[in-house]
N, C-alpha and C positions, 0 to 999 in steps of 0.2 A: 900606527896601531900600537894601543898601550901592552900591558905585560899581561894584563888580566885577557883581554883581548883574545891575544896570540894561545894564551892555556886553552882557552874555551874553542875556539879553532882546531887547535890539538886535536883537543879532547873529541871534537865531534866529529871530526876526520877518524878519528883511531875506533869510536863507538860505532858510526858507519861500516868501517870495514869489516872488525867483526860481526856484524849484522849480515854484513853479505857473506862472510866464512860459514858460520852457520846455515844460514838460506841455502846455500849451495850443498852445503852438507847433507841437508834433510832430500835435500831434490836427488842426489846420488843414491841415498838409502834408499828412498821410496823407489825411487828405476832398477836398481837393482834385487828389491824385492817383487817388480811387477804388480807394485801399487802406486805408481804416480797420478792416477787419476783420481788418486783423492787430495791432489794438489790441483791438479788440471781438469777437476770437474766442470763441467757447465754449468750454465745458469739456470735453477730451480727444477724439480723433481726429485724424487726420493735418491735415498744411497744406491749404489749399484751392489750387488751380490745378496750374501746371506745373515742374518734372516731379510726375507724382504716384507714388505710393506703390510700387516694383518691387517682382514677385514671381523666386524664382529667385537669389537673390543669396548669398554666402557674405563673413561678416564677421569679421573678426580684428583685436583689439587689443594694440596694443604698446605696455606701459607705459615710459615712461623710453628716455632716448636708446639706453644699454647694446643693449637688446634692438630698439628700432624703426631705429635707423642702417642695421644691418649688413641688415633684413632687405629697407631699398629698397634697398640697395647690393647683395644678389642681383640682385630686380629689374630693374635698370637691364641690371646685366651679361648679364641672359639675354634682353633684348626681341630680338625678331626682327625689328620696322618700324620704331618711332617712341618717340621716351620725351619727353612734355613736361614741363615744368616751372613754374610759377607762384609766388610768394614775396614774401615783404616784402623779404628779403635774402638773398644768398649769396657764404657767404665759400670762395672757393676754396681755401682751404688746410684748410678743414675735414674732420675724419680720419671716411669713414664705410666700415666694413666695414677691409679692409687697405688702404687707397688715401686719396687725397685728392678730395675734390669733381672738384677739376681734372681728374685725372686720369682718374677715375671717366667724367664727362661726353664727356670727348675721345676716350677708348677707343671708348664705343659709337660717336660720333658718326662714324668711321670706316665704321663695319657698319649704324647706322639712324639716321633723321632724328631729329634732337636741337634740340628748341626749348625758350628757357628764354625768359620773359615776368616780369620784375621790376619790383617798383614804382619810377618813377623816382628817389624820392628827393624829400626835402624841398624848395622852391621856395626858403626862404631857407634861408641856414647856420645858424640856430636852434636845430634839431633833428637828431636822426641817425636815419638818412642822409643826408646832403642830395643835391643834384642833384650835383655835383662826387666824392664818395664813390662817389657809387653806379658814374659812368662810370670813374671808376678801375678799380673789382672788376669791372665790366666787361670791361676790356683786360684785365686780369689772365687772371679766367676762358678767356675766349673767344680771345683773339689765339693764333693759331697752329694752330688747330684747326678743325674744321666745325661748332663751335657755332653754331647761330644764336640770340643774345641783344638780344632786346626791351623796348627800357622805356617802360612806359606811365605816362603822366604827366594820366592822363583820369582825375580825381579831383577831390573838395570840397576847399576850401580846409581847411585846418589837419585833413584828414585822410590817407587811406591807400590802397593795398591791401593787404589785411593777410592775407587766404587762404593757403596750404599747403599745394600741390597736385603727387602727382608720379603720372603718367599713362603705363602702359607698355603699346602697344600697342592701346589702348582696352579692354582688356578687364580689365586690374589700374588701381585708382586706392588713393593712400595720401591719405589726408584727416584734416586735425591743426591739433595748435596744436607742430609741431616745426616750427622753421624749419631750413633747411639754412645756420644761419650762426654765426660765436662772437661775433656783436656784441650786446652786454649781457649776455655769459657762455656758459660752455661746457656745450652742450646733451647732449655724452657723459656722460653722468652713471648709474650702477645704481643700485635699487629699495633697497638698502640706505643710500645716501647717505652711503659714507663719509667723514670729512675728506679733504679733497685741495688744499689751502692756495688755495681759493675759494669763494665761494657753491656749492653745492649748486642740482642742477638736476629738480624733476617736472615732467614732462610725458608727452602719450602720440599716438601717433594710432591709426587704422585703415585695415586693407586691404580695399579692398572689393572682391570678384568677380563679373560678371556682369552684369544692364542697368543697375543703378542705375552703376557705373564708367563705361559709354556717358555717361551723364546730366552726368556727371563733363565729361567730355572734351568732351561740345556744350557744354559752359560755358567748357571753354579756348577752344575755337574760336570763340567769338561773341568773346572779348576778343583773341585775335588777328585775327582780321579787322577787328574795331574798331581797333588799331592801326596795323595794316600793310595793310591790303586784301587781304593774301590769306584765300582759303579755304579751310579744312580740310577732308578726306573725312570726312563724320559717319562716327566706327566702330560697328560693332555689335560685340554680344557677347551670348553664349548661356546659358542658365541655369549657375549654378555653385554652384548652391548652394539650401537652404532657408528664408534668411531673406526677411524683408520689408522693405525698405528705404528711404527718401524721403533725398533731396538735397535739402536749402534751403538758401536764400542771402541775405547778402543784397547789395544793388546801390541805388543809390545813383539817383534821380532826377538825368534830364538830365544823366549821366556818358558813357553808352552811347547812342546813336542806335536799337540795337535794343529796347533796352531803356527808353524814355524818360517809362513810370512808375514804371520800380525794382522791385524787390523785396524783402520785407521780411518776409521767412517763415522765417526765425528766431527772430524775436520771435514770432510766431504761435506758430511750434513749441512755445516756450518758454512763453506764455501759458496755450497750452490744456493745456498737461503739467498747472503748478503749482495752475492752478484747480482741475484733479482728483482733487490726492494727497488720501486719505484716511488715511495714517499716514506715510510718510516720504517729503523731500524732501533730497536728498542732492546737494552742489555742489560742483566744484573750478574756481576759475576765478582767473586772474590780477587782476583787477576785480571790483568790486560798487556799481554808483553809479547803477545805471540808475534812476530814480524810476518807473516806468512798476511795473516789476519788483518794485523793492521793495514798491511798495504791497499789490501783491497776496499775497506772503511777510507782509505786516507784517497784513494783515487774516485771515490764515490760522492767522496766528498769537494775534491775538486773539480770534477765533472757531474752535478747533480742532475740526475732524469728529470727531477721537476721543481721548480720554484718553492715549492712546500716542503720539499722532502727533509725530513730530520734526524740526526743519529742522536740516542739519549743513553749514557749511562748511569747506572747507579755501583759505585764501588766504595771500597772502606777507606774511611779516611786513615786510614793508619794498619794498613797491611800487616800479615806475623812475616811475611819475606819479601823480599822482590820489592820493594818502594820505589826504589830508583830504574829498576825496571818497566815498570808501572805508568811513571810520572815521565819517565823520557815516551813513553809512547802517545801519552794525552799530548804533548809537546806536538809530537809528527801530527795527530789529529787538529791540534789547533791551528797547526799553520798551515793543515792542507785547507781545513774551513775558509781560512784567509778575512776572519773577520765579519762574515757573512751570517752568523747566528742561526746556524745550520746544526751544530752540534753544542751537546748542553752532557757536562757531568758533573754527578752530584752525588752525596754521599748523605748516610742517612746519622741523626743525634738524638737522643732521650732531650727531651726539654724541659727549660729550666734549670737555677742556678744550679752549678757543681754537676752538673749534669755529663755525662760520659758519652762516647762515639758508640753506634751501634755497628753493630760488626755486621759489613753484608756478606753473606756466606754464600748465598742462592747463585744458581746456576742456570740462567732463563735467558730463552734467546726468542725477540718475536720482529717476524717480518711482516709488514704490511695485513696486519692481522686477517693474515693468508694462513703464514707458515710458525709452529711453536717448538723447541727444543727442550727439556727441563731433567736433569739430572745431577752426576755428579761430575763434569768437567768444566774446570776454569779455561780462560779465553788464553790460555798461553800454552807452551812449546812443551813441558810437563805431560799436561792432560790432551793433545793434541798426538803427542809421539812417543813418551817413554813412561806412563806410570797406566796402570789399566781403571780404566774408567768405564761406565754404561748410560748413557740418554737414552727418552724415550723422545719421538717428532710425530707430529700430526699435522695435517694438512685441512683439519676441519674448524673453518673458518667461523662458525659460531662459538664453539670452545674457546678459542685463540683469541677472538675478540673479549669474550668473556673473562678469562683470565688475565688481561691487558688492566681491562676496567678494574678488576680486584685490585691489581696491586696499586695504580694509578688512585684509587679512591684511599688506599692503605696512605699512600707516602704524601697524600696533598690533603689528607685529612677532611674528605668527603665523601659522600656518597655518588657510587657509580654512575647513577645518572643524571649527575651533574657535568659529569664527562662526555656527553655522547657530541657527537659533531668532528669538526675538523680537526686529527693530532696534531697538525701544526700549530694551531690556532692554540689547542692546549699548552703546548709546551709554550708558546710565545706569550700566553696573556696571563697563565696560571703558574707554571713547572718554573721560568725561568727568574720573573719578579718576587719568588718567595724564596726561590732560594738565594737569592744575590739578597735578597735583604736580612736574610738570616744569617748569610755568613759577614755582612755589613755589622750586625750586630757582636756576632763573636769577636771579631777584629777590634770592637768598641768594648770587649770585656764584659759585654753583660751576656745576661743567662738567654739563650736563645725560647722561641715561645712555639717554635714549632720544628720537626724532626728532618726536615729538607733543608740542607743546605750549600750552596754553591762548593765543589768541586776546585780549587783555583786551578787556570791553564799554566802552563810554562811556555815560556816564549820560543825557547829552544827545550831539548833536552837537560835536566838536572843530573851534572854530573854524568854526560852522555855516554863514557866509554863503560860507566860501573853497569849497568845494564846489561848491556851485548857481553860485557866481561863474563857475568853469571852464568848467561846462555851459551857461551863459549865453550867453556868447560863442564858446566850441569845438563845441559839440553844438546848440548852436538856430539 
């Protein structure tokens, strides 16, 4: 065995073990909080506890900035009470609909109560935002206007609040992975993702109408009274709709007073989804590190239910953290595949010379277009256990299919019904020959000609211990 060899050995000995320090870790916290079962949940059905399942609800998704901006920027301008707001960040000068953030917020704040709740910001200057950043956009935002702007700074050490929440009236709620900010890149971005001499930006959220929005908005409310003591009039709101609906979250032990076992039904949501695909599992998320997660994706895939069945991702080729976290995990996936052309990840590019990565940011989980997830948590240990987070799931299967086809026609550069048939068949004869040739092409230097492109596998883990090292220390 050479020298190179024996480090890589090491290395994946020592990344292994803390993988299982951590795992083990999380399995103690959740027992001792009397939420293990959202590790050890079953296969498929809704979360277990509160809020549960709304009937009555209407759901709308807005892919990419282009088309979700302008459509909270109606929103906002038509509430008639109250529009709140929730955020990792927000940058005032940000252009949504024909206005600026600023502008947008201060109008209404005029005609209806306008409450914005932002994460305070980093504790040290480390990281961005930090605390000093954050009270700056503050003054900016709000000075001079009747915003009332909140920073809550009730959070785990070296994490977040990282939710995307904007609440008009209690009866509309938007829930996403779009921040209302340009910090790490500009989130105006269309589904075409043409060059525009920046990263390119996916993302999407959802409008939801009807109780599950109420559900919505008792969740701003318990975080502002946790902050400020005041308390909000819980809204109701009335059927709007056919769908079915569930709000999870998650919340973070001993952050909240009201809240002081956490919640952690996201991961639930997402456990019981994966346990239950019988042919396709379909993922767009900024992150993939979670160990929890993967294992179950990686046992799926070396025991697949059915000869068709597929896992497909789309992630960024060039992450803002976690890369080697990331990349050791497609690793564990590709060798649980074992060769079998089971799993396929892929990462999206503006096309065309000098052309730049598009940043996938979305947060979309679809099983057997059964079951859909779409908010603001990444597929890892973060948004699973320590920073707060909010998804919406639905269990109605025309929707789910629906929204499948959108984005599937978005990233292969057709139209929906050109997709309809078998998803295996898809990703085998369509998803996987455009993207190996496209990243055939970048590898050759030339300007790629279309926005899909091959993912590369790692044989093992890349740098196997720096991963689990992150998670080590950040996430246990």
């Amino acid at each position: 065995m050479g020298a190179r060899d024996l480090i890589e050995r090491v290395d994946q000995t020592l990344g292994d073990g803390l993988e299982r320090v951590v795992v083990a870790h999380h399995r103690r916290r959740l027992r001792r909080l009397g939420q293990l079962g959202a590790l050890d949940a079953p296969s498929g059905g809704w979360a277990a506890g509160d809020p549960p399942p709304r009937e009555g609800n209407s759901l709308r998704v807005f892919v990419d900035g282009s088309e979700a901006l302008p459509a909270i920027a109606r929103a906002i301008s038509e509430a008639r009470e109250r529009v709140w707001l929730a955020g990792w960040h927000f940058t005032p000068e940000l252009r949504v609909g024909e206005t600026s953030l600023r502008e947008l917020l201060a109008e209404a704040a005029e005609r209806v109560d306008v409450k914005v709740l932002a994460w305070a910001g980093a504790p040290l200057p480390l990281f961005h935002p930090d605390r000093k950043e954050v009270r700056e956009v503050r003054e900016r935002l709000a000075t001079g206007t009747r915003i009332q702007y909140v920073l809550d700074d009730r959070e785990r050490p070296m994490h977040c609040h990282h939710e995307k929440l904007v609440i008009v009236d209690g009866r509309i709620a938007f829930v996403g992975g779009i921040d209302l900010t340009t910090l790490g890149g500009n989130r105006l971005d269309a589904p075409s993702h043409p060059p525009r001499g920046s990263v390119g930006w996916h993302d999407a959220a959802a409008k939801v109408e009807g109780p599950a929005a109420a559900d919505v908005a008792d969740h701003f409310a318990l975080r502002w009274a946790e902050v400020t003591g005041e308390k909000l009039q819980g809204p109701s709101a009335g059927s709007a709709g056919g769908v079915d609906l569930q709000v999870v979250r998650t919340v973070p032990d001993n952050v909240y007073d009201r809240l002081p076992r956490g919640d952690f039904r996201i991961l639930e949501s997402y456990l019981r989804a994966v346990r239950s695909a019988e042919r396709l599992i379909y993922l767009e998320s900024q992150f993939l590190w979670s160990y929890e997660f993967v294992s179950v994706l990686a046992e799926k895939l070396r025991n697949p239910p059915a000869d068709d069945f597929r896992v497909v991702v789309v992630l960024p080729a060039r992450p803002h953290n976690g890369q080697e976290d990331t990349r050791g995990q497609l690793g564990v996936l590709a060798a649980a595949d074992g060769g079998a052309n089971r799993f396929l990840a892929c990462t999206l590019w503006q096309p065309g010379e000098g052309a730049k990565p598009v940043y996938v940011h979305a947060k979309i989980g679809i099983v057997d277009d059964r079951w859909l997830t779409l908010g603001s948590a990444n597929l890892n240990e973060h948004s699973f256990f320590n920073d707060t987070e909010m998804n919406v799931v639905t269990h109605d299967e025309a929707l789910v299919r629906a929204v499948r086809l959108r984005l599937w026609s978005e990233h292969l550069g057709c139209e929906p019904a050109e997709l309809e048939g078998d998803p295996a068949e898809i990703v085998d004869d369509r998803w996987r020959p455009l993207a190996q040739e496209q990243l055939e092409r970048r590898e050759r230097g030339e300007g790629t000609t279309h926005r899909l492109v091959l993912l590369p596998h790692v044989s093992r883990r890349a740098k196997g211990v720096l991963g689990p090292l992150n998670g080590f220390f950040v996430d246990g």
